[in-house]
C-alpha positions in Angstrom: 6.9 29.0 -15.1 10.4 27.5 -15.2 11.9 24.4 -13.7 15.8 23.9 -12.7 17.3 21.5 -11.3 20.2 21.4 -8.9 22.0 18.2 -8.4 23.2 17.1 -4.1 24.3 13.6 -5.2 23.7 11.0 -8.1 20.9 10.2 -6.1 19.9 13.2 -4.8 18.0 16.2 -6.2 16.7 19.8 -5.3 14.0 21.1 -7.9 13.3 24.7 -7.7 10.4 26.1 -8.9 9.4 29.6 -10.2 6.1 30.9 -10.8 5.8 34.5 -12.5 2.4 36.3 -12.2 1.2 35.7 -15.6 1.2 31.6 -15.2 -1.2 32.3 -12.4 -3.2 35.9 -12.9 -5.8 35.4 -15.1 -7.0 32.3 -14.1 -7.3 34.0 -10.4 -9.3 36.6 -11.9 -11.6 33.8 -13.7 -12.2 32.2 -10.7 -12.7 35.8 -8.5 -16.0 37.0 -10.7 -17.2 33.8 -10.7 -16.9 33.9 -6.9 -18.3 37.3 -7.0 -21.3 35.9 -9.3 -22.4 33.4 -6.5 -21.2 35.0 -3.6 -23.9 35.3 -0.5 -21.8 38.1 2.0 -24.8 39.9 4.3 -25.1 43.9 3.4 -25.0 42.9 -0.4 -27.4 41.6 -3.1 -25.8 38.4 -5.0 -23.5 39.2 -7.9 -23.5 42.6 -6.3 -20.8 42.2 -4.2 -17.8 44.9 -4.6 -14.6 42.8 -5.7 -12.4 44.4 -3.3 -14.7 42.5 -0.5 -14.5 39.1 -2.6 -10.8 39.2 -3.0 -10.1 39.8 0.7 -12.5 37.1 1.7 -11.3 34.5 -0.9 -8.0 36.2 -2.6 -5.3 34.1 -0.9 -7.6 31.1 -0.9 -8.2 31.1 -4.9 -4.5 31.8 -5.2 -2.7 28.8 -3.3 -4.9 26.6 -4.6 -4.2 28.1 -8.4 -0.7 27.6 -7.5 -0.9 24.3 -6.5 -2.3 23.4 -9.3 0.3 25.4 -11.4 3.2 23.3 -9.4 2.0 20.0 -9.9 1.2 19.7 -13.2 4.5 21.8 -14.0 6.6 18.9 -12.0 4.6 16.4 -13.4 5.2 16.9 -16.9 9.0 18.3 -15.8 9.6 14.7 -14.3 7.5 12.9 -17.3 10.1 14.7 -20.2 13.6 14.1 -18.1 16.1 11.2 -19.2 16.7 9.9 -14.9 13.7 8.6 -13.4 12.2 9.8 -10.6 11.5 7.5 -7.5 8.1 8.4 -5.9 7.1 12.6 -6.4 9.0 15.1 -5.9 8.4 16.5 -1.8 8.4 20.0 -0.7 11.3 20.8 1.2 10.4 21.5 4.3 13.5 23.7 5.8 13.1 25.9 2.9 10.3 28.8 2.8 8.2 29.6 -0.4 9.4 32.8 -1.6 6.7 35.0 -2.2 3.9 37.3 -0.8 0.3 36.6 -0.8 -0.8 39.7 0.7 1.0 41.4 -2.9 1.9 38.5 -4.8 3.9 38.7 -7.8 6.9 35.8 -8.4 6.5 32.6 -6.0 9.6 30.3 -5.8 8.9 26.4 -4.4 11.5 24.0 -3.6 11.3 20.2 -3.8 13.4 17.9 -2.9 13.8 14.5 -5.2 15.0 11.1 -5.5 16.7 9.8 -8.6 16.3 5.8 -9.5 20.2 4.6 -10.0 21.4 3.6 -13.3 21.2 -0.3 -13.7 22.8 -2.5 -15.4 21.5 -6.4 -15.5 23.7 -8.6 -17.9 22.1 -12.4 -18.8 23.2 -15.0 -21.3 24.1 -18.2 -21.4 27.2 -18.3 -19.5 25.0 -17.6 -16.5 24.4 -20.7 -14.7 21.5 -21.7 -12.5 20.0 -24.5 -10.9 16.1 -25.7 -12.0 15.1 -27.8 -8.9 12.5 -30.4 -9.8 10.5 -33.0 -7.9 11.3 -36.5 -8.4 7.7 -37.9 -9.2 8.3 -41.3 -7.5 5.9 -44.3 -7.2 5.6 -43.1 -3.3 4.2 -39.4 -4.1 1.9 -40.7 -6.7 0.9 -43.8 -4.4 0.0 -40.7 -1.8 -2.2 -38.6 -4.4 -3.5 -41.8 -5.4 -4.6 -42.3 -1.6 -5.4 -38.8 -0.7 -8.0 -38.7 -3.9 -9.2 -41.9 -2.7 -10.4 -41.0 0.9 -11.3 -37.3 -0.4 -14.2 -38.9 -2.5 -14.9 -42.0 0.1 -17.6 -42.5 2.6 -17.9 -42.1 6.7 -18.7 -44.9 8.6 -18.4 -45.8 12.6 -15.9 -47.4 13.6 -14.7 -49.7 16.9 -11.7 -47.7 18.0 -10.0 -44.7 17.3 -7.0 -45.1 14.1 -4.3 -42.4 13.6 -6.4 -40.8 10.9 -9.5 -41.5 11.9 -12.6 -38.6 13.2 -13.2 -38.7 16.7 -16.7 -37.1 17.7 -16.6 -36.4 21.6 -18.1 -33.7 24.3 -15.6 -31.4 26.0 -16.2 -30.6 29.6 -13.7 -28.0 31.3 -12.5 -29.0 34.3 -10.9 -26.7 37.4 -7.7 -27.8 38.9 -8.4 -30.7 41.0 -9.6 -32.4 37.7 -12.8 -32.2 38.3 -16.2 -30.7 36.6 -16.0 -26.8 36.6 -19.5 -25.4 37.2 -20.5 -22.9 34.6 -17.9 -24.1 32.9 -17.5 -24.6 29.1 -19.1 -27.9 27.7 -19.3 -28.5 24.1 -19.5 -30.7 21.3 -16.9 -31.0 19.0 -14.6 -33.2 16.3 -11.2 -34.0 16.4 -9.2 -35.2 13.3 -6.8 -37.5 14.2 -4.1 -36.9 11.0 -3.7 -33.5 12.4 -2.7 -33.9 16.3 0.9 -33.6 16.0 1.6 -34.0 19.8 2.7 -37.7 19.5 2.3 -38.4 23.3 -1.4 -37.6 23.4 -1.5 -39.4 19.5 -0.6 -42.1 20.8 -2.6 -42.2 24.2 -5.8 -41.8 22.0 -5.4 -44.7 19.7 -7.4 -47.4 20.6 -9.9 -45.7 22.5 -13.5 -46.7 22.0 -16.4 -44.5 22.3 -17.8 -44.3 26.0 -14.2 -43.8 26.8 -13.0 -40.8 28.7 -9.7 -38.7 28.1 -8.1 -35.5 29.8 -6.1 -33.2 26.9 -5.7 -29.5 26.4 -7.9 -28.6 23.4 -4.7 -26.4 21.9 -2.9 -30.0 21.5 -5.9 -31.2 19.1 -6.7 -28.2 17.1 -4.5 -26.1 14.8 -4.3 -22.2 16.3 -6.3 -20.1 18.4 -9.3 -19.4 16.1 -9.7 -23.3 15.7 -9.9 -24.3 19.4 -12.6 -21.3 20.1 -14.5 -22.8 17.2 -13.8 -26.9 18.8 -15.0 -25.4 22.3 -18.2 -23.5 20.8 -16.6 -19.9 22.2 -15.3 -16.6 20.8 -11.4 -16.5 20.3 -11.1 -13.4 22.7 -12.3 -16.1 25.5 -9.6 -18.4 25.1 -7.4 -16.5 27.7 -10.0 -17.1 30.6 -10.8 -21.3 29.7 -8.5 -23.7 31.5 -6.3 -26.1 29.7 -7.6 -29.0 31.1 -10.8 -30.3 29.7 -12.4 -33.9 29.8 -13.4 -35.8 26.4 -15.5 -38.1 26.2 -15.5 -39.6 23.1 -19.0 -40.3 21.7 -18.5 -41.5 18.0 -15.4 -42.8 15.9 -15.6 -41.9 12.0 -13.6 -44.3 10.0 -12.7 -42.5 6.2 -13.5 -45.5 3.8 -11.7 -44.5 0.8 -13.6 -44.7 -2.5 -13.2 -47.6 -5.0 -10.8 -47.5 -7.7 -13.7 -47.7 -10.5 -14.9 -46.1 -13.8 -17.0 -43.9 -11.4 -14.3 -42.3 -9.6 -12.3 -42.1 -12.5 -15.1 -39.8 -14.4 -15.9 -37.9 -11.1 -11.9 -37.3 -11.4 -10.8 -36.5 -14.4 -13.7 -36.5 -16.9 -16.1 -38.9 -18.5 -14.2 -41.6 -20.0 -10.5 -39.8 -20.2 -9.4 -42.4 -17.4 -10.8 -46.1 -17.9 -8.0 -48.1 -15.2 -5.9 -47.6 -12.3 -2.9 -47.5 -14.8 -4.4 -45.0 -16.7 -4.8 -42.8 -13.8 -1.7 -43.0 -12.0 -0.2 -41.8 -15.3 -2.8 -39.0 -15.1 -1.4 -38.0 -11.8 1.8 -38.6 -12.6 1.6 -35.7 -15.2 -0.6 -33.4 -13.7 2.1 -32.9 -10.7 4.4 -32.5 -13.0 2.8 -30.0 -14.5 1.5 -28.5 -11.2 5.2 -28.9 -9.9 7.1 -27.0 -13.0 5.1 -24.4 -11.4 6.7 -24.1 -7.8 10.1 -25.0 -9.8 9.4 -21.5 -11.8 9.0 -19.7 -9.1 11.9 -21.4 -7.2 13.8 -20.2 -10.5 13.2 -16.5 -10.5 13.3 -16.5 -6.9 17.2 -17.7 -7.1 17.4 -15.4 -9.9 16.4 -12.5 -8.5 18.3 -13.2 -5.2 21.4 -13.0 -7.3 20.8 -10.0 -9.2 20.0 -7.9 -6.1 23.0 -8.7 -4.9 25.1 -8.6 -7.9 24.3 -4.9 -9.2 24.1 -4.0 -5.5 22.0 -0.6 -6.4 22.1 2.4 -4.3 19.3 4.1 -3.0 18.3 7.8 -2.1 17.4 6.3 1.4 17.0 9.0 3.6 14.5 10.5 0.4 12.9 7.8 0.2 11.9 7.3 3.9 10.4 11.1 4.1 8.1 10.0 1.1 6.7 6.6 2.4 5.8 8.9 5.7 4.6 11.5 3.3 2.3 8.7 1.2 0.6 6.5 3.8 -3.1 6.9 3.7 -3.0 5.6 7.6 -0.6 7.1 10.0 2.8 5.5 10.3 5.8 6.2 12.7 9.2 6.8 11.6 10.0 3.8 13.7 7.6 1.5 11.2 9.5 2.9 8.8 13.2 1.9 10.0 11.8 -1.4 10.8 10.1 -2.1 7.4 12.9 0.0 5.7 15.4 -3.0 4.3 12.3 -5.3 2.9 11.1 -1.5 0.9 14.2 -1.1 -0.1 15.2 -4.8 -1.4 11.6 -4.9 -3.4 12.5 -1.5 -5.3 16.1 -2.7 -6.2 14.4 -5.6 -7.6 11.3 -3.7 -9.6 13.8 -1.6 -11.2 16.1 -4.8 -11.9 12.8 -6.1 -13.3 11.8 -2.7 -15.5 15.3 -2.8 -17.2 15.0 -6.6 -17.8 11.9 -5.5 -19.7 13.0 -2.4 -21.0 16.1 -4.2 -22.7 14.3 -7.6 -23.9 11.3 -4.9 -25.6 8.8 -7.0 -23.1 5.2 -5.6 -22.3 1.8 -6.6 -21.0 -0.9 -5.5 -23.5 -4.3 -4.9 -22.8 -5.4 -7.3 -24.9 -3.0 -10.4 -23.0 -4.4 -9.8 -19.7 -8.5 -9.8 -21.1 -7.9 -13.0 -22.1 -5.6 -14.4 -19.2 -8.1 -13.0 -17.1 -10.6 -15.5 -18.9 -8.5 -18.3 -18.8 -8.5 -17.5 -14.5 -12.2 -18.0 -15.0 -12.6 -20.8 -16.9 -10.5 -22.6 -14.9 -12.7 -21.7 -11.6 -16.0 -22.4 -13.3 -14.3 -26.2 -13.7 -13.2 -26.5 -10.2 -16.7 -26.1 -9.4 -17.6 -28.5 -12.0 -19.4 -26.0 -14.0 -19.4 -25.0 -18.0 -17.9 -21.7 -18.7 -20.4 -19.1 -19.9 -19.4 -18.0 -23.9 -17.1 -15.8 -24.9 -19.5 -12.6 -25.0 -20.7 -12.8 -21.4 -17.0 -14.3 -20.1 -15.4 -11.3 -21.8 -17.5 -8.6 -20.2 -16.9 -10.7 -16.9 -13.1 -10.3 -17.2 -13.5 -6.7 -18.0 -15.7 -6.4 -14.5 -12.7 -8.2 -12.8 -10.2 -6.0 -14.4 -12.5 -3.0 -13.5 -10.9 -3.4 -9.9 -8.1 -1.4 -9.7 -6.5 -3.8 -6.8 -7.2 -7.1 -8.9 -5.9 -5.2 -12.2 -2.8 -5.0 -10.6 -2.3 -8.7 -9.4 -2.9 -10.1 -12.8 -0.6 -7.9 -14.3 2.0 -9.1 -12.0 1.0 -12.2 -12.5 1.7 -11.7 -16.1 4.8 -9.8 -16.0 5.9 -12.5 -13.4 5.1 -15.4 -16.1 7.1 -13.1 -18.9 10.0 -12.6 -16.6 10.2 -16.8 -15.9 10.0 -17.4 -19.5 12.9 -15.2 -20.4 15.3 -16.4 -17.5 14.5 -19.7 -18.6 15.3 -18.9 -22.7 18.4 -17.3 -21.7 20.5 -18.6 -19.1 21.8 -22.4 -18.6 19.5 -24.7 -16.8 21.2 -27.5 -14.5 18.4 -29.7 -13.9 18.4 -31.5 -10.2 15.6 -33.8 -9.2 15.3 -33.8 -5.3 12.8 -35.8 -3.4 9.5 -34.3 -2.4 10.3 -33.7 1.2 13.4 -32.0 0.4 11.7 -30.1 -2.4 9.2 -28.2 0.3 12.7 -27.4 2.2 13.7 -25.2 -0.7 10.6 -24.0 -2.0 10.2 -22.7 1.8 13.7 -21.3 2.2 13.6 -17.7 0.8 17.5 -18.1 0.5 17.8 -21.3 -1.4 
């Protein structure tokens, strides 16, 4: 067999493939007589069955897929041994015949098509200059995880009149349009939490309300998406479109949240028998753990700005039209050439930056061993047996659990881009200038939401 390769572009590539009758002949044969062997044709006793017979019935058959075989692995190791990389496989090209004849087959020649990764260049030092966006951990954010703790572990109790974070417990009653009762309508009893109505008018109509009292809303206004207001009204989502907006709640029940006492109690439920013994104590405990869970979001704000830059610095090239014929060729589930187009930019921006990414780790000699994602994987599952308040097993049996984790191809993957993402922050942030900038927490969410900032 022999490979050559003839160049369209930089980016472009025809592969031309020739097969000459030994690569393929005996192993045909191989696979004939043992076809013979087990072969049940009428007229014929098994194993008897003249070979002229078999290799009409099975000839071509045994041959193609002897071929494709051939192919593949011949392109496969071809690809594997060259000095360009090779973006996805290599397609057959599909305005070009195979030359060759199966009914006397001798030389076959297959063409393929390919697209070549562009040569990449990513330069980082210290002269590079970025911004590392931090949260300014105020006396008003921790005063607000002080509080939300604080009603998370509190108690329920009934209050007078409805507050603006208070749990209203009520009946809704659809009504028709003349306001009144719809018969056969939907009735149900339901909950509404008042820190999450965000239509102020209505917000501000309920407050004060006492139960007994009566109140016409749209349920939409007091729940948060469609699946939420089927589950307040006691229906299925795909109902919604035939239930009025105008329903009747009567509110039955106020809930006030009392929040819990700033005691030794909460503060072992918290953070741990005695690691927290005063309300000073734990506000510095807060204090550090959103730092810590902050430096987080500010890593990924980092690469993020990073990464934005490099795309558009190298400004790669792409075999685009290639490319498009082999995410149509590779879908396990149908897709249009439309979905294509449309998705076609966001495909193309994520492969500039994975081969950004594989130089970046190809120059700085970086790699995720086996060994690093076992026990990161462990780490993942210590840290969910504490959330649940639970001991982690020992290291035997929480070893063989990471293994079982890592056993799934799909959650493989993630941590190892979890990894490699964690690799990546640690080297932008070793080897090009930092300018700190504390921001507030409100204008902290604005960039960590703005894909662009």
């Amino acid at each position: 067999m022999n490979i050559t390769k003839e160049n369209v572009d930089e980016l472009n590539a025809i592969l031309k493939v020739t097969v000459e009758k030994e690569d393929y002949q005996e192993k045909v044969d191989s696979t004939l007589k043992d076809y013979r062997k087990k072969a049940n044709i009428p007229g014929f006793r098994k194993g008897k069955v003249p070979m002229g017979i078999v290799k009409k019935q099975y000839g071509q058959n045994i041959l193609g897929e002897e071929l494709n075989r051939i192919v593949s692995e011949g392109l496969f190791k071809y690809v594997d041994e060259q000095d360009f990389e090779v973006l996805g496989n290599p397609l057959p090209k599909n305005d070009v015949e195979v030359k060759g004849d199966f009914n006397n087959p001798d030389t076959f020649e297959f063409t393929y098509e390919i697209g070549i990764a562009p040569k990449v260049d990513v330069k980082l030092s210290g002269r590079n200059k970025y911004e590392y966006t931090k949260v300014k951990i105020d006396k008003k954010l921790v005063d607000k995880q002080l509080e939300d703790l604080t009603r998370r572990y509190g108690k329920l109790s009934s209050g007078e009149k409805v507050g603006e974070r208070d749990m209203v417990m009520g009946k809704f009653v659809e009504l028709n349009d003349k306001g009144e009762i719809l018969e056969g309508g939907v009735m149900n009893d339901s909950t509404i939490s008042m820190e999450f109505v965000e239509d102020e008018k209505l917000k501000k109509e309920m407050i004060g309300k006492k139960p007994g009292d009566k109140i016409t809303l749209d349920p939409r206004s007091v729940s948060r998406g469609e699946s939420d207001t089927a589950s307040m009204l006691g229906i299925e989502e795909s109902e919604l479109e035939n239930v009025s907006n105008k329903f009747q709640l009567t509110i039955n029940e106020v809930k006030v949240m009392e929040p819990a006492e700033l005691n030794q109690e909460l503060f072992d439920k918290l953070f741990g028998e005695g690691e927290v013994k005063s309300e000073k104590e734990m506000r510095a405990k807060i204090e550090k753990d959103l730092a810590e869970m902050f430096e987080k979001d500010s890593d990924k704000i980092l690469t993020r700005r990073i990464s934005n830059d490099l795309i558009k610095k190298t400004d790669l090239s792409l075999p685009d039209e290639f490319l498009k014929k082999w995410i149509l060729a590779s879908q396990k589930e149908p897709i249009t050439k439309e979905e294509v187009e449309k998705d076609y930019e966001n495909y193309a921006r994520s492969l500039r930056w994975q081969l950004i990414q594989n130089k970046i780790f190809k120059d700085a000699e970086m790699k995720v061993e086996q060994e690093e994602a076992l026990n990161y994987t462990k780490g993942l599952l210590v840290n969910q047996y504490a959330q649940y308040g639970m001991p982690a097993p020992d290291d035997a049996e929480l070893t063989q659990s990471a293994q079982q984790v890592l056993g799934n191809q799909k959650e493989a993957q993630q941590i190892y881009d979890m990894l490699a993402e964690e690799k990546l922050t640690k080297y932008f942030k070793e080897t090009v200038k930092l300018n700190e900038k504390e921001v507030d927490y409100d204008e902290y969410v604005k960039i960590a939401q703005d894909s662009n900032a």
